[in-house]
C-alpha positions in Angstrom: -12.3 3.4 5.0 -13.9 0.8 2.7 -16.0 -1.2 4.6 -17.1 -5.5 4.2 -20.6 -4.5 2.3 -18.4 -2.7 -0.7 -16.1 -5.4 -0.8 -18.6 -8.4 -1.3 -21.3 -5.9 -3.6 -19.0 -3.5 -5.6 -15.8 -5.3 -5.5 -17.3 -8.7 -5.7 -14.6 -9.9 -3.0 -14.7 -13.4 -1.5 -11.1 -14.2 -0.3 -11.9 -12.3 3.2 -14.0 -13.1 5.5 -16.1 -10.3 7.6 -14.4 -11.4 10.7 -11.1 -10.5 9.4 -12.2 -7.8 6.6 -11.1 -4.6 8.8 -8.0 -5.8 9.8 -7.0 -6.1 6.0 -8.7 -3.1 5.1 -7.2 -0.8 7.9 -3.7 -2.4 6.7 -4.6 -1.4 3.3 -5.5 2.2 4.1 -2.8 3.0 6.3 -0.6 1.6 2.9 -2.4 4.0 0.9 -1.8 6.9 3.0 2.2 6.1 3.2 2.1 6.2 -0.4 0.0 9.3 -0.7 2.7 11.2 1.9 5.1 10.2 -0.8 3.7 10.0 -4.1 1.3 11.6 -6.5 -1.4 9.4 -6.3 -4.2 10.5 -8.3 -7.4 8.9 -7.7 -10.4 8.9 -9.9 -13.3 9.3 -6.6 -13.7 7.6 -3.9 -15.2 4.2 -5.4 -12.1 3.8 -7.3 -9.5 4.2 -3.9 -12.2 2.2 -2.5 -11.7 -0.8 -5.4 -7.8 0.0 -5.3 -8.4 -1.1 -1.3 -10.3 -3.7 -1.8 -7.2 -5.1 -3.5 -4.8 -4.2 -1.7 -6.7 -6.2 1.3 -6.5 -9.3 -0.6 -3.2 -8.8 -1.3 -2.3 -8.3 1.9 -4.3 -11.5 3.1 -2.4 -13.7 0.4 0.8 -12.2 1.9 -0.2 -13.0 5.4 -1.4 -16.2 4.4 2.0 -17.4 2.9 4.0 -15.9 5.5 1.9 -18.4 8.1 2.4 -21.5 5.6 -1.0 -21.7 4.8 -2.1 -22.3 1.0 -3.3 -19.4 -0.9 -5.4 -21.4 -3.5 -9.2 -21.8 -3.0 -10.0 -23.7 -6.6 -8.5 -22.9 -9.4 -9.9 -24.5 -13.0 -8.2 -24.5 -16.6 -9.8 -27.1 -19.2 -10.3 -30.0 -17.6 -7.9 -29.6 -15.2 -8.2 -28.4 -11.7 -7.0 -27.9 -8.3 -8.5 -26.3 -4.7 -7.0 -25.9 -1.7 -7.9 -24.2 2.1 -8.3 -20.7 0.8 -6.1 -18.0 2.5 -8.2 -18.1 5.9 -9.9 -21.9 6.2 
């Protein structure tokens, strides 16, 4: 299972905090395996299932996140406009 180091370093995550990281990331994998039972899922090593995981998580997170009512949105910037919100877990 990816772990919270590869997330922040390789992935360059920052949605999830450590706290929560393996929840996410055990949701994630056990995903991956229900669509490896099913599917041909080809995978290019382990650094890119662990990037596709890494992914997932935050997915999963945002999903979680809008489920509970809370806003997804951290900051977002286009021009000179912009907006920022709680983040998925403030």
């Amino acid at each position: 299972m990816v772990d919270y180091e590869f997330y922040v370093n390789c992935y360059l995550g920052s949605a999830i905090p450590e706290k929560t990281f393996s929840g996410v990331a055990a949701q994630a994998q056990a995903y991956l395996n229900r669509l490896k039972g099913c599917c041909r899922v080809e995978s290019s090593g382990a650094e890119a299932e662990n990037m596709a995981l890494c992914a997932m998580a935050e997915a999963i997170g945002y999903f979680d996140a809008a489920q509970n009512g809370q806003g997804g949105l951290r900051y977002a910037s286009v021009g000179t406009v912009s907006v920022s919100g709680k983040g998925i877990y403030s």
